[in-house]
CHARMM-style PDB file with segment names, atoms N, HN, CA, C and O in Angstrom:
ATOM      1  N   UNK     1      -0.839  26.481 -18.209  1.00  0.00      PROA
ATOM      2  CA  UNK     1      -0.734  25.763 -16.949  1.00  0.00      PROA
ATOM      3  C   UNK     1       0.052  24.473 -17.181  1.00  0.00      PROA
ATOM      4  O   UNK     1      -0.308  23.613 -17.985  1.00  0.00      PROA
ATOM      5  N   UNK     2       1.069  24.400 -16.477  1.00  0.00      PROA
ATOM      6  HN  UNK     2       1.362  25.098 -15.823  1.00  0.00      PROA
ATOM      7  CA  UNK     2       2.082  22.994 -16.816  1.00  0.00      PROA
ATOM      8  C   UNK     2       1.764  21.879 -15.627  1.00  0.00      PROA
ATOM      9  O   UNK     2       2.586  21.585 -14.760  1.00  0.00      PROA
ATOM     10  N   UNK     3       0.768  21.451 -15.706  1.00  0.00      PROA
ATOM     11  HN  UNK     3       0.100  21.690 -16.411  1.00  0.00      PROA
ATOM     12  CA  UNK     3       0.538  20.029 -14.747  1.00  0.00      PROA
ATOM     13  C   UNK     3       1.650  18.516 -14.810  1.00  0.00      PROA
ATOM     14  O   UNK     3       1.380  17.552 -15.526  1.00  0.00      PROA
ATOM     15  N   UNK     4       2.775  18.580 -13.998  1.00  0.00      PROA
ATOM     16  HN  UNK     4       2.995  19.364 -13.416  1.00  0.00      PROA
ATOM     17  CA  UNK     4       2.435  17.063 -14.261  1.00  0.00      PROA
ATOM     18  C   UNK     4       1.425  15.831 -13.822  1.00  0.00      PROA
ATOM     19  O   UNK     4       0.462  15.736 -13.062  1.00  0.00      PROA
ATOM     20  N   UNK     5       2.114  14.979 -14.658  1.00  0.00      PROA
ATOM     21  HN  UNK     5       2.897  15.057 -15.276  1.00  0.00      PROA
ATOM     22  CA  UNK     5       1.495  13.207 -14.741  1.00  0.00      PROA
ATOM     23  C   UNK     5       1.523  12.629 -13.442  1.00  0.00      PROA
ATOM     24  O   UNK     5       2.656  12.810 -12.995  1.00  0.00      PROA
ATOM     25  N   UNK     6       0.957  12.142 -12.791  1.00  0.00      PROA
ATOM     26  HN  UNK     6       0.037  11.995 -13.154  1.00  0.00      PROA
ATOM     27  CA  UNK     6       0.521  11.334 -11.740  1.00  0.00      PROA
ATOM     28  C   UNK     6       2.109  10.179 -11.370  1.00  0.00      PROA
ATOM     29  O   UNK     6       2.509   9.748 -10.289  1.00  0.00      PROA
ATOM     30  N   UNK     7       2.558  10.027 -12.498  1.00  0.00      PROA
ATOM     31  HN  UNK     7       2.234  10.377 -13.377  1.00  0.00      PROA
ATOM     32  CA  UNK     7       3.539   9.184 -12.648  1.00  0.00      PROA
ATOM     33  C   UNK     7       4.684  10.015 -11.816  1.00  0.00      PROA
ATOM     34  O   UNK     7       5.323   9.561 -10.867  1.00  0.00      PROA
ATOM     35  N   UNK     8       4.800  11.256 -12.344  1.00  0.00      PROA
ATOM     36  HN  UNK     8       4.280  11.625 -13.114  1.00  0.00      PROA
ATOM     37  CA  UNK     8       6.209  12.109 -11.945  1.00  0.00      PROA
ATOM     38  C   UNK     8       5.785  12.792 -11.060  1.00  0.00      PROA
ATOM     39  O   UNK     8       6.372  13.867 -10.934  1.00  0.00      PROA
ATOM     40  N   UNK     9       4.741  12.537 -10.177  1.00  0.00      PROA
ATOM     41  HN  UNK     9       4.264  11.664 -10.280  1.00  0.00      PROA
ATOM     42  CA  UNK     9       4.673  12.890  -8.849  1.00  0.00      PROA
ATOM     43  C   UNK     9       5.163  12.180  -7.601  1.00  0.00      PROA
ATOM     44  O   UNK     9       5.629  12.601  -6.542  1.00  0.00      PROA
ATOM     45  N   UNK    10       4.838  10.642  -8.192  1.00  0.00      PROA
ATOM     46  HN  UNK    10       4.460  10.300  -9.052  1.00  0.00      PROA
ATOM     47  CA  UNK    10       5.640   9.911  -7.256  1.00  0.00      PROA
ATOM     48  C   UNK    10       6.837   9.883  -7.046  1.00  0.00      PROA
ATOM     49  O   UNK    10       7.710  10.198  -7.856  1.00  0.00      PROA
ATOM     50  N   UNK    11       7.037   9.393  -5.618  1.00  0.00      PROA
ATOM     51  HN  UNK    11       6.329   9.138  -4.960  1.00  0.00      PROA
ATOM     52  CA  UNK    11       8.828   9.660  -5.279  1.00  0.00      PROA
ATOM     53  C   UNK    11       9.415   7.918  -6.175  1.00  0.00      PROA
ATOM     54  O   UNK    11       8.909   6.902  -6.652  1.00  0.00      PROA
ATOM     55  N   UNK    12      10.672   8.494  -5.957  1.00  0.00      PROA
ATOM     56  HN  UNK    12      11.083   9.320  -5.570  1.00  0.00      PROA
ATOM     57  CA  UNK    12      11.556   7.418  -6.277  1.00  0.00      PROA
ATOM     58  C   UNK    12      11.217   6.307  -5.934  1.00  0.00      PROA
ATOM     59  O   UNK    12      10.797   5.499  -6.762  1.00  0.00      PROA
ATOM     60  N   UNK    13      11.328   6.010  -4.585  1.00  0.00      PROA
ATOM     61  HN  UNK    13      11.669   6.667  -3.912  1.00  0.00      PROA
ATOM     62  CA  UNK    13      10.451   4.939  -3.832  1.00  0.00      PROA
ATOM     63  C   UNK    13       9.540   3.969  -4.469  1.00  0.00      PROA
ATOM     64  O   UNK    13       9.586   2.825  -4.921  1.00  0.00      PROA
ATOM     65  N   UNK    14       8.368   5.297  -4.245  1.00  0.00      PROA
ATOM     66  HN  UNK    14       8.331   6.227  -3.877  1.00  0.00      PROA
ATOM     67  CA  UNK    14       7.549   4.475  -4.643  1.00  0.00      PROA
ATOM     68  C   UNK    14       7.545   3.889  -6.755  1.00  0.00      PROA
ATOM     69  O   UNK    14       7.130   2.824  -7.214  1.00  0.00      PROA
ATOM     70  N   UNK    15       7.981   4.730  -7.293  1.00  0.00      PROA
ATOM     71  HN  UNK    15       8.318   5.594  -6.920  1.00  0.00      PROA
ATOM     72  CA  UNK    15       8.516   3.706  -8.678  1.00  0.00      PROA
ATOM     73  C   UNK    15       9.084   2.497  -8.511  1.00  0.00      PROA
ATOM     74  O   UNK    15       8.675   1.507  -9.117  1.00  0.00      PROA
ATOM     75  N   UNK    16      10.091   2.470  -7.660  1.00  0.00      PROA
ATOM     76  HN  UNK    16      10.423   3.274  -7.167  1.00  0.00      PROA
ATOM     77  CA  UNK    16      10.900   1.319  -8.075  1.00  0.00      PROA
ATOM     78  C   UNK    16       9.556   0.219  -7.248  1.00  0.00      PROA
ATOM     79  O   UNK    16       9.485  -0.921  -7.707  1.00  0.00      PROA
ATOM     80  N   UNK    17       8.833   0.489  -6.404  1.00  0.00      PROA
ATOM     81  HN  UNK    17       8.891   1.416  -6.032  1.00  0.00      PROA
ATOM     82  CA  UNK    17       7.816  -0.457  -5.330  1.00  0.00      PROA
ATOM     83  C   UNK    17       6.665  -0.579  -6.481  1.00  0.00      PROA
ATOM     84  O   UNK    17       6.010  -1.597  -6.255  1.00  0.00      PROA
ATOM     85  N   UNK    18       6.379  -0.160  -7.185  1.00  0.00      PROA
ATOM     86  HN  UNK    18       6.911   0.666  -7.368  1.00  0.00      PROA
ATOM     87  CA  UNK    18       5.036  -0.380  -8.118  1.00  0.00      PROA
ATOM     88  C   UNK    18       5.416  -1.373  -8.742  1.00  0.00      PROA
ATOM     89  O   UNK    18       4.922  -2.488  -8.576  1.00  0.00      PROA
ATOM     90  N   UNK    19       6.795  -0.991  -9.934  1.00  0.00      PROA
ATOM     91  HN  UNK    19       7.196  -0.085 -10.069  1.00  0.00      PROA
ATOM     92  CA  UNK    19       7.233  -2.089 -10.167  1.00  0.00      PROA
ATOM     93  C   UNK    19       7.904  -3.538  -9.886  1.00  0.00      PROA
ATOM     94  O   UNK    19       7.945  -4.544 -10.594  1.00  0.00      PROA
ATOM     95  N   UNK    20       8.361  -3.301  -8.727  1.00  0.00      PROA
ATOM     96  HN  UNK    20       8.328  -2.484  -8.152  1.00  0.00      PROA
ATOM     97  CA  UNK    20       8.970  -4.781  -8.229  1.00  0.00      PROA
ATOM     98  C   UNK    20       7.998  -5.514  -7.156  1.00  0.00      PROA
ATOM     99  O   UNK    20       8.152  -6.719  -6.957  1.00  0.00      PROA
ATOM    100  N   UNK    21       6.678  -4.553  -6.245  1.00  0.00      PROA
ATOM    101  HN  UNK    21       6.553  -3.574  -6.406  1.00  0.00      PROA
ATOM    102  CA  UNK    21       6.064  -5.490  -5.440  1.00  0.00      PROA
ATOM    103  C   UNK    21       4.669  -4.694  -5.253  1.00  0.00      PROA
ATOM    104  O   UNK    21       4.521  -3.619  -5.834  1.00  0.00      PROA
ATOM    105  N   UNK    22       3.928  -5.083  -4.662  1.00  0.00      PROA
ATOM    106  HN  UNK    22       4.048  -5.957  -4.191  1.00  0.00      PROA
ATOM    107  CA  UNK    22       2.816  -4.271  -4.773  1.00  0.00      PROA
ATOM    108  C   UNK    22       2.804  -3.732  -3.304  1.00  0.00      PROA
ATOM    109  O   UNK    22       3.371  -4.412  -2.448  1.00  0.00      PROA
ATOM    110  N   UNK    23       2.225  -2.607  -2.966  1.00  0.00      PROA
ATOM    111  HN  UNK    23       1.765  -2.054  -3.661  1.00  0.00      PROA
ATOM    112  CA  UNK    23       2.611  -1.893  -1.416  1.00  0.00      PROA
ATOM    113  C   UNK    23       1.706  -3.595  -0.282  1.00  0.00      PROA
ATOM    114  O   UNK    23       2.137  -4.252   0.665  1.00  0.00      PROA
ATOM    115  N   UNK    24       1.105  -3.623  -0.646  1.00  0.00      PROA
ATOM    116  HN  UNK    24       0.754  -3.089  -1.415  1.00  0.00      PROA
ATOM    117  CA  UNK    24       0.075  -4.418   0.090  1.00  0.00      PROA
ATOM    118  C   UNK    24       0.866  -5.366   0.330  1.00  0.00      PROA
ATOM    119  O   UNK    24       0.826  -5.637   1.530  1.00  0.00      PROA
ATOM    120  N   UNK    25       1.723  -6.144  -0.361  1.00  0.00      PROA
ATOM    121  HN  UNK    25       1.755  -5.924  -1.335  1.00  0.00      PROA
ATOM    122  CA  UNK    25       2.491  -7.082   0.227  1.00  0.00      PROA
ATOM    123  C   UNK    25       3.580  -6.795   0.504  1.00  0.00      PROA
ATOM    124  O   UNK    25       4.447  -7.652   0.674  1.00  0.00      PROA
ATOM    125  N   UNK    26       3.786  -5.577   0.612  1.00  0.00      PROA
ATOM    126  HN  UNK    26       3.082  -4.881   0.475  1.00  0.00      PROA
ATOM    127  CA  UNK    26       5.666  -4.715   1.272  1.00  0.00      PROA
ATOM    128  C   UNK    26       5.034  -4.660   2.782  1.00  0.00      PROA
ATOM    129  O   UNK    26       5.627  -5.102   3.766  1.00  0.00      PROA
ATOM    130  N   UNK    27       3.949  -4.149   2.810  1.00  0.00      PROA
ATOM    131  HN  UNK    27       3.467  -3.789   2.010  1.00  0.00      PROA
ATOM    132  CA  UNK    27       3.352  -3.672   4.239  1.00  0.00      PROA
ATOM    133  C   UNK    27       2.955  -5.184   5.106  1.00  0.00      PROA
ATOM    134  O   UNK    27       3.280  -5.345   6.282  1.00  0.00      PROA
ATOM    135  N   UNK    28       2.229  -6.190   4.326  1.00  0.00      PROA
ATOM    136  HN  UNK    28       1.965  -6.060   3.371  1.00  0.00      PROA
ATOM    137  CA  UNK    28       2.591  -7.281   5.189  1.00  0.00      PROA
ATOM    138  C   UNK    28       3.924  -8.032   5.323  1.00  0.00      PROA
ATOM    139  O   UNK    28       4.053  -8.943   6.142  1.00  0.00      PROA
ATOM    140  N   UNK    29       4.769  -7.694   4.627  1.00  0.00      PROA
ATOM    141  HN  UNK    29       4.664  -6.954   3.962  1.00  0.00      PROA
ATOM    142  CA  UNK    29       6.633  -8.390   4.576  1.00  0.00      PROA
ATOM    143  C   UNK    29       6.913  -7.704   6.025  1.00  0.00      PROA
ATOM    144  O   UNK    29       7.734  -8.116   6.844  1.00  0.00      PROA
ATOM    145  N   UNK    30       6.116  -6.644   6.163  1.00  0.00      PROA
ATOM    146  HN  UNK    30       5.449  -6.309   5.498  1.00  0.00      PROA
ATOM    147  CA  UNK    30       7.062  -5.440   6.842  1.00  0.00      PROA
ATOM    148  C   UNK    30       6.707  -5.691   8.306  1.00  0.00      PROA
ATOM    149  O   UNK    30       7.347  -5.513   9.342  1.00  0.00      PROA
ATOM    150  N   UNK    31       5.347  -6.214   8.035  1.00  0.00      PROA
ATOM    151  HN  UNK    31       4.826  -6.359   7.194  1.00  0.00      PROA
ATOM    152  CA  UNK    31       4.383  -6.537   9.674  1.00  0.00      PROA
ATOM    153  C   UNK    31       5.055  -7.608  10.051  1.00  0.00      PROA
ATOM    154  O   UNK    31       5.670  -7.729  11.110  1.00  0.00      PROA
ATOM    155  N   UNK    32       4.948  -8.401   9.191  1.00  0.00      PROA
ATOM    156  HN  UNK    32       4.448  -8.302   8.330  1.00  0.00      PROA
ATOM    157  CA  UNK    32       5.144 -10.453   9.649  1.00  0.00      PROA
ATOM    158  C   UNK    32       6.737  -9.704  10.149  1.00  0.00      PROA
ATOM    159  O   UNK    32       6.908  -9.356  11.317  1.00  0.00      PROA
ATOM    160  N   UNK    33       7.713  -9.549   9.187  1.00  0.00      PROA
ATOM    161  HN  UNK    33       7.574  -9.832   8.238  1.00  0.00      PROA
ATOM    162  CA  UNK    33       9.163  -9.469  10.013  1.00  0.00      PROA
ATOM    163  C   UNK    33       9.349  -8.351  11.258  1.00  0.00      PROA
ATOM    164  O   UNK    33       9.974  -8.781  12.228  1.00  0.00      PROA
ATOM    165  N   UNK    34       8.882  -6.984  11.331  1.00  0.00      PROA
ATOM    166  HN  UNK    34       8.374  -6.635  10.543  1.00  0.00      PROA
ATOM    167  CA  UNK    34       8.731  -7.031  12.788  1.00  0.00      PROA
ATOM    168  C   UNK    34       8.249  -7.535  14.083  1.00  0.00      PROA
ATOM    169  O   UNK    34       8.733  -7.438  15.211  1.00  0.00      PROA
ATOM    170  N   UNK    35       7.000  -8.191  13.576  1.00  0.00      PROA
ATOM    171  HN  UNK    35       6.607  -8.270  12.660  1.00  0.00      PROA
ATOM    172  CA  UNK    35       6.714  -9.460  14.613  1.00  0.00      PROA
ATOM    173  C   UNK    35       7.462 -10.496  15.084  1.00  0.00      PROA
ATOM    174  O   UNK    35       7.516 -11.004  16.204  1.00  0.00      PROA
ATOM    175  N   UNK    36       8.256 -10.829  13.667  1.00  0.00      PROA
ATOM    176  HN  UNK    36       8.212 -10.417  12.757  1.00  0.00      PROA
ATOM    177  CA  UNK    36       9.084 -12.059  14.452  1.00  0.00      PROA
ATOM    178  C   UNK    36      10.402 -11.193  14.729  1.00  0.00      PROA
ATOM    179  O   UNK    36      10.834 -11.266  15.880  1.00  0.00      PROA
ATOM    180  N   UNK    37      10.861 -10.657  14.129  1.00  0.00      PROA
ATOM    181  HN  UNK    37      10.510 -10.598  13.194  1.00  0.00      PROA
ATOM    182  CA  UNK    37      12.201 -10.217  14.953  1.00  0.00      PROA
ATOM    183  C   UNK    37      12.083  -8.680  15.856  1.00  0.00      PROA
ATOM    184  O   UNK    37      13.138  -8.101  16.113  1.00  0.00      PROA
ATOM    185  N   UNK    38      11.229  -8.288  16.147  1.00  0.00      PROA
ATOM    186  HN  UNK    38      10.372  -8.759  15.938  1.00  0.00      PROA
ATOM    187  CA  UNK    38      10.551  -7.378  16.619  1.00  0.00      PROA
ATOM    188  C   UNK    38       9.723  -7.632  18.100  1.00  0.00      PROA
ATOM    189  O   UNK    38       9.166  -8.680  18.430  1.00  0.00      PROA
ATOM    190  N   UNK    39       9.796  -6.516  18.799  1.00  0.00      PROA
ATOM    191  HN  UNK    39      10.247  -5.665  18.532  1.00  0.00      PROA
ATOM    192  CA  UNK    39       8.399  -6.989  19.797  1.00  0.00      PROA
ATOM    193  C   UNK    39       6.936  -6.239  19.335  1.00  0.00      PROA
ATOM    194  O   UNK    39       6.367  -5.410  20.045  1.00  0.00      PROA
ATOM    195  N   UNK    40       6.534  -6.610  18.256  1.00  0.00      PROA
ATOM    196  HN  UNK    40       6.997  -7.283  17.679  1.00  0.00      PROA
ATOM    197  CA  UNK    40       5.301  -6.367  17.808  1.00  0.00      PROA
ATOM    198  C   UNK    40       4.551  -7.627  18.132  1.00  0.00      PROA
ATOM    199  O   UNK    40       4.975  -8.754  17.875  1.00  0.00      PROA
ATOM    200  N   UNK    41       3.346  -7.341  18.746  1.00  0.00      PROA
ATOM    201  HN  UNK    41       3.002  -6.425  18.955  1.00  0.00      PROA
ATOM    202  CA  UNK    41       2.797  -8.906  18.891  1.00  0.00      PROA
ATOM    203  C   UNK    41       1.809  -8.753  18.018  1.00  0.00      PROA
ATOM    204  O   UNK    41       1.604  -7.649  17.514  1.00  0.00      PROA
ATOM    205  N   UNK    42       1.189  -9.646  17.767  1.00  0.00      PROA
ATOM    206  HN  UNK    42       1.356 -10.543  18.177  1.00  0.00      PROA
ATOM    207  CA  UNK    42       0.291 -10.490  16.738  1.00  0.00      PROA
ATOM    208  C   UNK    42      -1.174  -9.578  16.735  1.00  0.00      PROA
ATOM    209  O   UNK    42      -1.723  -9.302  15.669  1.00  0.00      PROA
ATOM    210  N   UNK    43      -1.709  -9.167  18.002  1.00  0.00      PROA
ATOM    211  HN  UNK    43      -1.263  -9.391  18.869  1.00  0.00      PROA
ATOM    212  CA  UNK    43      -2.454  -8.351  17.301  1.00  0.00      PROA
ATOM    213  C   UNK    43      -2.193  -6.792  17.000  1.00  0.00      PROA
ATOM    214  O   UNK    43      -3.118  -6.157  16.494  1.00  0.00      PROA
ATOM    215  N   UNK    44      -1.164  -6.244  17.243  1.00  0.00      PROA
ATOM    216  HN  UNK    44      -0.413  -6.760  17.654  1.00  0.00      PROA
ATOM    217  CA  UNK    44      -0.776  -5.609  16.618  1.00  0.00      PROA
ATOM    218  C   UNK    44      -0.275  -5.382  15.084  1.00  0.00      PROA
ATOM    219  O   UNK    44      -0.096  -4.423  14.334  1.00  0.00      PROA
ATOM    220  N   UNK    45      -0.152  -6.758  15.038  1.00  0.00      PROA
ATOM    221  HN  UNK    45      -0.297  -7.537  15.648  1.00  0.00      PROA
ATOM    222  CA  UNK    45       0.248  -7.075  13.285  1.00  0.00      PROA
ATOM    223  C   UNK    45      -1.339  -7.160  12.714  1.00  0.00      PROA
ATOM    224  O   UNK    45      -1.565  -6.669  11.608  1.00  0.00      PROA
ATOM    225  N   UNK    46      -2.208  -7.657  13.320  1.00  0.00      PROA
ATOM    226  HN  UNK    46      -2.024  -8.056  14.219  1.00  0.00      PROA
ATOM    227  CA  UNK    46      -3.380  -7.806  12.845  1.00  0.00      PROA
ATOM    228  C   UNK    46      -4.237  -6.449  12.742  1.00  0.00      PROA
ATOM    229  O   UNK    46      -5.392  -6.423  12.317  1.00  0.00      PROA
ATOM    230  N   UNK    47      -3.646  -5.523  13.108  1.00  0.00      PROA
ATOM    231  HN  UNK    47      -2.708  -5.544  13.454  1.00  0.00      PROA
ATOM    232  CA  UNK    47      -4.543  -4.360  13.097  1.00  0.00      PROA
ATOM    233  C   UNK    47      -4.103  -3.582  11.843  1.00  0.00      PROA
ATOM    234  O   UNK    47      -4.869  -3.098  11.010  1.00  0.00      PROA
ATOM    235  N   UNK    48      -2.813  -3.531  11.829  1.00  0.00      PROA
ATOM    236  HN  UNK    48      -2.190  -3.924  12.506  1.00  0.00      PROA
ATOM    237  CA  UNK    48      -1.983  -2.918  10.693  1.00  0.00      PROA
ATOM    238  C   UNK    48      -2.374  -3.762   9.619  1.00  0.00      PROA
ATOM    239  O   UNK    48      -2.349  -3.156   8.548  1.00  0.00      PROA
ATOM    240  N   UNK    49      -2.727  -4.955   9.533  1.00  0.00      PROA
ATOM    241  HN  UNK    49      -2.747  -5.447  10.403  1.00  0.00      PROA
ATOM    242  CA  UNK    49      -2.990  -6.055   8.234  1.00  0.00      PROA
ATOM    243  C   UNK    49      -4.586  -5.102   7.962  1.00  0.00      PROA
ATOM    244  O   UNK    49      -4.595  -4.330   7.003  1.00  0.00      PROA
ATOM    245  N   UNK    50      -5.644  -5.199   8.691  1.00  0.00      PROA
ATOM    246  HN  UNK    50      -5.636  -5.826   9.469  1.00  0.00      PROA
ATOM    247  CA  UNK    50      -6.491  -4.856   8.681  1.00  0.00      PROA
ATOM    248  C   UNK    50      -6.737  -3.233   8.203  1.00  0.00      PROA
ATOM    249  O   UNK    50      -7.469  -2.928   7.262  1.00  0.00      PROA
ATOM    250  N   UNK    51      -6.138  -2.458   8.864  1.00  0.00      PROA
ATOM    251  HN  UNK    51      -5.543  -2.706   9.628  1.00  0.00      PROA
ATOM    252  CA  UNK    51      -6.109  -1.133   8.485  1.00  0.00      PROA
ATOM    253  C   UNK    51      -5.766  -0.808   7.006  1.00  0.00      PROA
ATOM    254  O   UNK    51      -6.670  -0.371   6.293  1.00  0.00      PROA
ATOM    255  N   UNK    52      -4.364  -1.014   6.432  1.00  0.00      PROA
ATOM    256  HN  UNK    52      -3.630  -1.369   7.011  1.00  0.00      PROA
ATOM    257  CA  UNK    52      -4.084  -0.519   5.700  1.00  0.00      PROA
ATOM    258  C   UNK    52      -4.331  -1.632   4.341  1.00  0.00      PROA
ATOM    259  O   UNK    52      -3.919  -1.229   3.253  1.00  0.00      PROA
ATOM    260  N   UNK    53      -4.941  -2.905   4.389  1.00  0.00      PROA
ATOM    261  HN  UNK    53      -5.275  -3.232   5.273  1.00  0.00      PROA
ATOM    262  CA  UNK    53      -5.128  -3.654   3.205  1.00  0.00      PROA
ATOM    263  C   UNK    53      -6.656  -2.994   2.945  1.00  0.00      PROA
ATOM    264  O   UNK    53      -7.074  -2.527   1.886  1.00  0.00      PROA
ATOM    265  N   UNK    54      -7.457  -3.111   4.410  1.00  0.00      PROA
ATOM    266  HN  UNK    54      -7.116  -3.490   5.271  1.00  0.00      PROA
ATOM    267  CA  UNK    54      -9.018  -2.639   3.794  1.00  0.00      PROA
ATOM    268  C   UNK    54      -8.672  -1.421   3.640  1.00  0.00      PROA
ATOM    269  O   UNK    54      -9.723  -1.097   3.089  1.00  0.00      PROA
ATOM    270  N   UNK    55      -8.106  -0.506   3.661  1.00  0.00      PROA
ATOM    271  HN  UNK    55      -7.251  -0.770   4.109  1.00  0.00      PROA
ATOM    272  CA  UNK    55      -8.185   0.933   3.508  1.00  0.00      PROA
ATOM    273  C   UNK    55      -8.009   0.930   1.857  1.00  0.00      PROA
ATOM    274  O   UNK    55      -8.806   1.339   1.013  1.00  0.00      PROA
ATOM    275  N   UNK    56      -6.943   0.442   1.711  1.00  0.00      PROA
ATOM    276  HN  UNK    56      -6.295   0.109   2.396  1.00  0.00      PROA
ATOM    277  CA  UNK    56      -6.450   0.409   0.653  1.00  0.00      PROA
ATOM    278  C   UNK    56      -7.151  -0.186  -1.100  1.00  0.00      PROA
ATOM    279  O   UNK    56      -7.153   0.214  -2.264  1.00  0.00      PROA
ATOM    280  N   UNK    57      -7.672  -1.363  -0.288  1.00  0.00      PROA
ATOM    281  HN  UNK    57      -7.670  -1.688   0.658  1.00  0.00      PROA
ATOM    282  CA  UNK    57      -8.990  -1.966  -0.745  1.00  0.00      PROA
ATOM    283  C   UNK    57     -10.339  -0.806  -1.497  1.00  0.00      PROA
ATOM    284  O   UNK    57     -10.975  -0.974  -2.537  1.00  0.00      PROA
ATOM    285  N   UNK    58     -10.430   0.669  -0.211  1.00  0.00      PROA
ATOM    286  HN  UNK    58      -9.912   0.806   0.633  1.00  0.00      PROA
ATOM    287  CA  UNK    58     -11.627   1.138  -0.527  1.00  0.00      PROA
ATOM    288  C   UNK    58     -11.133   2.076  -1.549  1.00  0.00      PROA
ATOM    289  O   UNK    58     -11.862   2.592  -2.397  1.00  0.00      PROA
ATOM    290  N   UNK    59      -9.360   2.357  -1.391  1.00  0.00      PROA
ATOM    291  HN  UNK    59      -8.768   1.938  -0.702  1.00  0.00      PROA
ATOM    292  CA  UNK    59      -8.881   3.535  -2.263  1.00  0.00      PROA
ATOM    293  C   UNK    59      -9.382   3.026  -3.983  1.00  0.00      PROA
ATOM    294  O   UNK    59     -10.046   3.645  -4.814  1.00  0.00      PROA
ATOM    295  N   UNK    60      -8.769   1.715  -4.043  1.00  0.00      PROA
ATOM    296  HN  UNK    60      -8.229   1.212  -3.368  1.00  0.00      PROA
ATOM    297  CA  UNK    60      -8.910   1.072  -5.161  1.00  0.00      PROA
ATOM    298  C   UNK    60     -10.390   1.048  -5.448  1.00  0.00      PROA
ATOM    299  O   UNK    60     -10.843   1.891  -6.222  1.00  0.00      PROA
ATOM    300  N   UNK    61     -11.065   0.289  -4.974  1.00  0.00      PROA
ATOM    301  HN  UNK    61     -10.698  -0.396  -4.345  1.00  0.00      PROA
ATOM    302  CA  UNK    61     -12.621   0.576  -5.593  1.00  0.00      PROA
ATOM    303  C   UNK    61     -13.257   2.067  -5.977  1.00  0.00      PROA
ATOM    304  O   UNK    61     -14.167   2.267  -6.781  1.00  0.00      PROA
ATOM    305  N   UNK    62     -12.584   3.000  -5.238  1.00  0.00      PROA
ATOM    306  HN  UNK    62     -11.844   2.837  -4.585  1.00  0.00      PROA
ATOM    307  CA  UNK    62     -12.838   4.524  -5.393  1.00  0.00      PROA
ATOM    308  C   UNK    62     -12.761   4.774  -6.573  1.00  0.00      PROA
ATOM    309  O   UNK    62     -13.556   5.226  -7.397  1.00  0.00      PROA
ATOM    310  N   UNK    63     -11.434   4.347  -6.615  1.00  0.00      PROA
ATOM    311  HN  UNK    63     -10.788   3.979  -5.945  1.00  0.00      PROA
ATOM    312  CA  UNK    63     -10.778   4.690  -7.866  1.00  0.00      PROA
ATOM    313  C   UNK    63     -11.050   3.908  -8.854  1.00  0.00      PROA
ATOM    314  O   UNK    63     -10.523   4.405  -9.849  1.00  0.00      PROA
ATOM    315  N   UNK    64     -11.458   3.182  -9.056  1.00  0.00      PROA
ATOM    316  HN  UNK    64     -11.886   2.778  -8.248  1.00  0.00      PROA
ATOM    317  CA  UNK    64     -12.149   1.881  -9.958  1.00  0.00      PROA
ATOM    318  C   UNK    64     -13.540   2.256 -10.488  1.00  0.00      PROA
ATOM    319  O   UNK    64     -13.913   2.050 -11.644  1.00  0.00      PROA
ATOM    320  N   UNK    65     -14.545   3.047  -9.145  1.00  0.00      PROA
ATOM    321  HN  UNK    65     -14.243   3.214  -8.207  1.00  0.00      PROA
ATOM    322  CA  UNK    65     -15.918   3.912  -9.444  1.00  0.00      PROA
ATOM    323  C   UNK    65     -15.578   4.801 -10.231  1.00  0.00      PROA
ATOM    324  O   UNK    65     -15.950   4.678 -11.398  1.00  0.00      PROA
ATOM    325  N   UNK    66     -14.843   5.867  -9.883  1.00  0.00      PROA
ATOM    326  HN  UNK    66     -14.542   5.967  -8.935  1.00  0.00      PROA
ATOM    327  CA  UNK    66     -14.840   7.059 -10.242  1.00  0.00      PROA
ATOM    328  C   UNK    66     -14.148   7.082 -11.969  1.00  0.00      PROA
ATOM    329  O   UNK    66     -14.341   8.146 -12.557  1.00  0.00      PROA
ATOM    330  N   UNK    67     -13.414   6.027 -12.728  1.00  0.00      PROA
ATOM    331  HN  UNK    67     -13.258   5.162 -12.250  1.00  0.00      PROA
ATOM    332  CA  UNK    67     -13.233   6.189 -13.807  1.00  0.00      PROA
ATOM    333  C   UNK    67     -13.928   4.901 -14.521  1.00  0.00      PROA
ATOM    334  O   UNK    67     -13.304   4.398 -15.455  1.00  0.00      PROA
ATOM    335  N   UNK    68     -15.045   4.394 -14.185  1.00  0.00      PROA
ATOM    336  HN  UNK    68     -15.552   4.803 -13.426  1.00  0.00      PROA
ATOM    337  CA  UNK    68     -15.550   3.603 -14.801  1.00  0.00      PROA
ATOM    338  C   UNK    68     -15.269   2.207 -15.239  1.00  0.00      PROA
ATOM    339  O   UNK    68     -15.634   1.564 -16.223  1.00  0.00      PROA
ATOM    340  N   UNK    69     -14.675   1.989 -14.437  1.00  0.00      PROA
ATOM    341  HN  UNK    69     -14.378   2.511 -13.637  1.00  0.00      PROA
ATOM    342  CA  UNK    69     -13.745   0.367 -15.278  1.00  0.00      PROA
ATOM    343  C   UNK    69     -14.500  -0.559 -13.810  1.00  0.00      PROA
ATOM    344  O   UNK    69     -15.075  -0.099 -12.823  1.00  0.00      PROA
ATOM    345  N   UNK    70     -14.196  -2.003 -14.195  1.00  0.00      PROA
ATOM    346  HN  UNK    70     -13.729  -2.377 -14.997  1.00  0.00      PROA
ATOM    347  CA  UNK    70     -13.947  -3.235 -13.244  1.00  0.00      PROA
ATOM    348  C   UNK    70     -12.800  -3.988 -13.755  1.00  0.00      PROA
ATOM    349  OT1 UNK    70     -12.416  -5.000 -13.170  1.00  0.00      PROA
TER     350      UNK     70
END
């Protein structure tokens, strides 16, 4: 059975984004500048801040439980 690595599953994308920024602060770069040059209003930015940082938040602790580390 030839599995790959977790690594060479990810797209291109996301390599070059692990290494140069962390998603959590691409996704708020991404909120704040469609808000201001965008018609996204503010709580719309606040829901997307909310959604995908705590979501993201629970992926990480998941994943933090499930192999034993802090």
């Amino acid at each position: 059975m030839n599995e790959e690595s977790p690594e060479k599953k990810l797209g291109l994308i996301d390599k070059l984004l692990a290494k140069a920024v962390s998603r959590k602060l691409l996704v708020f770069a991404t909120a704040t500048g469609l808000m201001v040059w965008s018609t996204l209003d503010p709580e719309t930015w606040g829901l997307i801040a909310i959604v995908y940082v705590g979501g993201q938040s629970v992926v990480d602790a998941v994943k933090t439980y499930k192999h034993g580390g802090l």
